[in-house]
LOZAGU-597338 format. One record per residue (C-alpha): residue in three letters; x, y, z. Coordinates in steps of 0.1 Angstrom, whole numbers, padded with zeros to 4 digits, always signed. Layout:
% residues N
ALAXYZ
...
This chain:
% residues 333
UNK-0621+1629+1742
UNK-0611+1593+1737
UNK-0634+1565+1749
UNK-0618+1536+1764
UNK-0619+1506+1744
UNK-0634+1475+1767
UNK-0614+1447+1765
UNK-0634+1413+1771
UNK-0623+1390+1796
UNK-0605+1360+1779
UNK-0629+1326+1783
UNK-0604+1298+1807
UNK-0621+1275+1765
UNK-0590+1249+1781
UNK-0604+1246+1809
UNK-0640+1244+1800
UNK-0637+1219+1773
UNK-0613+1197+1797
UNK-0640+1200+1822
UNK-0669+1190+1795
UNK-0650+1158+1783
UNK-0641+1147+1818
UNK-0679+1148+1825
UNK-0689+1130+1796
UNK-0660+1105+1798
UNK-0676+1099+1835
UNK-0712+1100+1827
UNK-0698+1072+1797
UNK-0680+1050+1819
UNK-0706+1052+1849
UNK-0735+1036+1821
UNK-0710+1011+1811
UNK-0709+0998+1851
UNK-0745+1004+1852
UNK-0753+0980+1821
UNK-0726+0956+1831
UNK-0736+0951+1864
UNK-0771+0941+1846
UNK-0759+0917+1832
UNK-0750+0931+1797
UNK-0723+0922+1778
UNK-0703+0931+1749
UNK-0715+0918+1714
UNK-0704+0919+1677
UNK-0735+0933+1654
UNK-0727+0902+1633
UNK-0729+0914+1590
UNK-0715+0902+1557
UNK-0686+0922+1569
UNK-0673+0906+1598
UNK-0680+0875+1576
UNK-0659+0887+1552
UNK-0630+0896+1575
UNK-0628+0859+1587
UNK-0632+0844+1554
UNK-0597+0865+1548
UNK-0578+0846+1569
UNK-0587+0810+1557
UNK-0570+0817+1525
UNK-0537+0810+1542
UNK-0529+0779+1525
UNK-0521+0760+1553
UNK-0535+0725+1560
UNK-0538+0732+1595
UNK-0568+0759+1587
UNK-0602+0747+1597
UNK-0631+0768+1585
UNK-0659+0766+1601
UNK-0692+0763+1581
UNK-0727+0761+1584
UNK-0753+0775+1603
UNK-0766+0785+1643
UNK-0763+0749+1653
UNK-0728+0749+1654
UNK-0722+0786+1662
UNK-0739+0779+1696
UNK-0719+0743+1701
UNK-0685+0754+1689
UNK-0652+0764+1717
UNK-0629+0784+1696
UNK-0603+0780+1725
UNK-0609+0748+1735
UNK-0609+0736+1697
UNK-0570+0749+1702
UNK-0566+0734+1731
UNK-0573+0697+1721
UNK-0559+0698+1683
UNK-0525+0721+1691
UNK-0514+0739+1659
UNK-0547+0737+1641
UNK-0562+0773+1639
UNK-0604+0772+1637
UNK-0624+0805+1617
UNK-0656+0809+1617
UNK-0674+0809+1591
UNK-0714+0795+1602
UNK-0737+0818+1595
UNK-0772+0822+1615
UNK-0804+0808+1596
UNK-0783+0802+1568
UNK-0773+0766+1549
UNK-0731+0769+1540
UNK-0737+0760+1503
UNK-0722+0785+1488
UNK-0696+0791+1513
UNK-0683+0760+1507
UNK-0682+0760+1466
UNK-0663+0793+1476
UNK-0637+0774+1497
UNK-0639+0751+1468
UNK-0631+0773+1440
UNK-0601+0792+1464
UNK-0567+0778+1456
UNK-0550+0795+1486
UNK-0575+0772+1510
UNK-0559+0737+1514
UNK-0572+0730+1549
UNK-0602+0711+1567
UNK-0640+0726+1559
UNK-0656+0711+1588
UNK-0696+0716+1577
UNK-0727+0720+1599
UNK-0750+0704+1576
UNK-0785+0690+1587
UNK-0804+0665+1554
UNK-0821+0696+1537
UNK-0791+0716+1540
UNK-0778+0699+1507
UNK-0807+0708+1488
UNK-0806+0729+1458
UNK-0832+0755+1470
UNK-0806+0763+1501
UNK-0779+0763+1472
UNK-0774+0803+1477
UNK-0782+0808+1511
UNK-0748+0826+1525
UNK-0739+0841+1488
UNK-0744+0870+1503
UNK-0711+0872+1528
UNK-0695+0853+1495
UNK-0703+0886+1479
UNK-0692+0909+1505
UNK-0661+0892+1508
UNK-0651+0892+1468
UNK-0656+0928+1468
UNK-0643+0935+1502
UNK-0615+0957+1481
UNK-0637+0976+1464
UNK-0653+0986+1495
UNK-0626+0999+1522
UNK-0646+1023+1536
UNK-0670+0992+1548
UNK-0645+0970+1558
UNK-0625+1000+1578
UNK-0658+1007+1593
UNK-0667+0970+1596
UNK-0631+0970+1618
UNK-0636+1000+1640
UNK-0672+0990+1650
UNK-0657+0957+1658
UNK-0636+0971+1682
UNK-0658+0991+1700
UNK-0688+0964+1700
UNK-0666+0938+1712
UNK-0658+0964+1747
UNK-0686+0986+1751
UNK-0712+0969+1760
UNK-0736+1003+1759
UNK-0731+1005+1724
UNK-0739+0966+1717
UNK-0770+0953+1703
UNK-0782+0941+1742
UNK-0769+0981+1753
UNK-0790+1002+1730
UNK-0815+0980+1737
UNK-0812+0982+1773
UNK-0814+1016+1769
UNK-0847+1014+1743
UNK-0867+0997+1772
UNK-0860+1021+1799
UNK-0865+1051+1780
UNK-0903+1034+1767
UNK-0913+1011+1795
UNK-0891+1022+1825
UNK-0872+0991+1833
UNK-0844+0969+1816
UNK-0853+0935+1796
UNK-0829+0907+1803
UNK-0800+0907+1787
UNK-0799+0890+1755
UNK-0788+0850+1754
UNK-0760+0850+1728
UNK-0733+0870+1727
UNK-0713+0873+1698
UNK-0671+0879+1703
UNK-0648+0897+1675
UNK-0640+0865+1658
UNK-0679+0855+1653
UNK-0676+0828+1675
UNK-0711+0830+1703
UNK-0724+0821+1732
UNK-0754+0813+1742
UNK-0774+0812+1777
UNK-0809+0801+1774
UNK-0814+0808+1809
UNK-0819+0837+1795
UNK-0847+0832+1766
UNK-0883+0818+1762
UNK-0874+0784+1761
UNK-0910+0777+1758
UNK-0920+0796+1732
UNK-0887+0788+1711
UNK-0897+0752+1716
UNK-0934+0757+1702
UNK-0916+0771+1674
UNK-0896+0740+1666
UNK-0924+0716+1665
UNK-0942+0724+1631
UNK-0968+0694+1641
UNK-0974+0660+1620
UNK-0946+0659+1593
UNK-0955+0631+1567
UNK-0926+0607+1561
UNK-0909+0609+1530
UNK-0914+0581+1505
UNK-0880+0560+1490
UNK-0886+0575+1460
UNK-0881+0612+1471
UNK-0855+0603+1495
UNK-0837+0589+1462
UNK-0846+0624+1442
UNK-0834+0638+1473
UNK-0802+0621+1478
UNK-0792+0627+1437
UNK-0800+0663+1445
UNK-0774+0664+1477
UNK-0750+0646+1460
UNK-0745+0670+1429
UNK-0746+0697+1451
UNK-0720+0683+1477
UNK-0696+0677+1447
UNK-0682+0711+1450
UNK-0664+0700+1475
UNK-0640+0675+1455
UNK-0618+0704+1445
UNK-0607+0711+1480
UNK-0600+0672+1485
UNK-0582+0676+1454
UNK-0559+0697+1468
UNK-0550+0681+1499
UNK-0575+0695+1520
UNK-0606+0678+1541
UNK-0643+0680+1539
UNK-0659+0670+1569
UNK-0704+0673+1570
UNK-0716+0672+1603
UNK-0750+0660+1615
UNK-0756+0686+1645
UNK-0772+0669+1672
UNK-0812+0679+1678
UNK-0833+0665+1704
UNK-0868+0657+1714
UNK-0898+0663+1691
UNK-0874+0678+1669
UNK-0854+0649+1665
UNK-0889+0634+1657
UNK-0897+0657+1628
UNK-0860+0653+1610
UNK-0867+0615+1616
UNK-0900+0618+1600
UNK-0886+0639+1570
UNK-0854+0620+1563
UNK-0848+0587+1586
UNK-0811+0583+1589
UNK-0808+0549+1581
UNK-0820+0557+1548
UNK-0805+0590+1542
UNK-0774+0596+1563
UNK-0761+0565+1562
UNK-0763+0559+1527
UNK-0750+0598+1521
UNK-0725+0587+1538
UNK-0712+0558+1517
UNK-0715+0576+1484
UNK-0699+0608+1496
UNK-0664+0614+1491
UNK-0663+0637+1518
UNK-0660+0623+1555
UNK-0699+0621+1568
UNK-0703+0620+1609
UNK-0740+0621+1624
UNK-0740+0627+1661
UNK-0761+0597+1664
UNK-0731+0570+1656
UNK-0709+0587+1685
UNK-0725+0590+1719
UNK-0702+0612+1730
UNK-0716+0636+1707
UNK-0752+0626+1718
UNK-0751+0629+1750
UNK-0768+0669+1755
UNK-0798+0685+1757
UNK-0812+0710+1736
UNK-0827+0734+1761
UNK-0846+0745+1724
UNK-0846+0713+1713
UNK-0825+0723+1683
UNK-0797+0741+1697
UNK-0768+0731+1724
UNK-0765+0755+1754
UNK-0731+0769+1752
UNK-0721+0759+1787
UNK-0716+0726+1768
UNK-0697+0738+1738
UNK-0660+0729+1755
UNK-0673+0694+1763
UNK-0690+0689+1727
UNK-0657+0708+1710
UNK-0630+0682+1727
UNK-0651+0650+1715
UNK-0654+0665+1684
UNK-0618+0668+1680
UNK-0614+0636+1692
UNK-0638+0617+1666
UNK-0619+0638+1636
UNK-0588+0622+1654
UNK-0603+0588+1649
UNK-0616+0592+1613
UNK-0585+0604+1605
UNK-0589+0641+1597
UNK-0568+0656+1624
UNK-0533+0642+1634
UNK-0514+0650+1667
């Protein structure tokens, strides 16, 4: 006698995994709405290599190329679009790099043949000096050996993609998503966001104004005798030097004095008083020197953190900007 043979029923596995990443797709896109509509953006995880992917495209030759160097100061104070806007055909990168001095970005720029354009320089006084010498070497580094790592940089370029739209997978996302899963409600949104070309944007509506302020006065700061304002100024000027080579070129070097305000303004005062530090760099540099202080359209801000410009500000500060390196001769129209 022959036993049947039971045949089982064929599984609709189209259907169900259709199904599955229709679900998924909607419980994605519903979090998305529900993070956005709290106020979360999109941000770049900033890293040596997004640095280095911008530092790629200064190397164009062109005079019209403006890198942009330095630190958060001018990260926070800088219109990318605006910058366009007022100095047609010049094309701004950024290149500042937070808590870091531009040192070694700049002897970089130097030492690159293919860069013949305008290093415009964020550069408070101790900026120039020796011990902040290798502060941004690291991005330098990432970006020499950016061929010898294309499964970073590939990486480095998909994550900017998705960073830069989804704001649930963005540093203010997961951490959205940290504080309701441990304390059961959502922190603010974070003040700066960062966009796909490393320019930011800062609300400090948004921060502990307070408490960042506290941080930026260090109390009494003795004043700095002649004598090491002179060892200072030596110091600066041998370290500045690296510049020359892009002057010798063609190209511009431009070191901005970022404003500051307040007690802070106090302190740098204190430490290196302009009218015997700036303004006798400024004379003995071959570079073109601007302090915010001698232009008051440039002046004329507050630092909600006493260090920083809001960037609500930054097209304001970005068109007189452009309009002082029209004056000194560094941009042409």
């Amino acid at each position: 006698m022959t036993v049947p043979t039971r045949t089982a029923p064929k599984q609709p596995w189209t259907r169900i995994w259709v199904t599955t990443l229709v679900l998924v797709l909607g419980c994605g896109v519903a979090l998305e709405l529900f993070v956005r509509a709290r106020g979360y953006e999109p941000s770049l995880k900033d890293d040596e290599w997004s640095w280095a992917w911008q530092r790629s495209r200064v190397s164009d030759g062109s005079p019209k190329t403006v890198a942009i160097l330095g630190g958060s100061r001018i990260l926070l104070a800088f219109d990318a679009d605006e910058f366009r806007r007022a100095a047609p055909g010049y094309e701004p990168v950024m290149l500042a790099v937070n808590g870091r001095h531009a040192l070694a970005a700049l002897r970089d720029l130097a030492a690159d043949p293919d860069f013949r354009g305008i290093a415009l320089v964020d550069m408070a006084e101790r900026s120039f000096l020796a011990e902040h010498a290798d502060s941004q070497q690291p991005e330098v580094d990432a970006y020499h050996r950016r061929w010898r790592a294309p499964g970073a940089m590939a990486e480095r370029w998909l994550s900017t993609k998705v960073q830069t739209h989804v704001a649930i997978v963005s540093a203010a996302g997961v951490r959205a998503l940290e504080g309701l899963v441990r304390n059961g409600d959502w922190p603010k949104p974070r003040y700066v966001v960062t966009h796909a070309d490393r320019t930011r944007y800062a609300d400090f509506r948004l921060a502990s104004v307070e408490k960042m302020r506290r941080a930026e006065i260090v109390g009494p700061v003795a004043k700095t005798s002649d004598a090491e304002l002179a060892a200072r100024m030596e110091e600066a000027l041998r370290e500045e030097a690296s510049g020359d080579a892009i002057r010798e070129r063609g190209g511009r070097v431009v070191y901005l004095r970022m404003p500051t305000c307040g007690a802070r303004w106090l302190v740098d005062e204190d430490q290196y008083p302009k009218a015997k530090w700036w303004d006798v760099f400024s004379t003995r540099t071959r570079a073109t020197a601007l302090h915010f202080k001698d232009y008051p359209t440039l002046s004329d801000y507050e630092c909600p953190d006493l260090s920083h410009l809001d960037s609500k500000d930054a097209a304001r500060f970005t068109r007189s900007l452009v309009e002082v390196l029209v004056a000194r001769g560094v941009i042409s129209r």
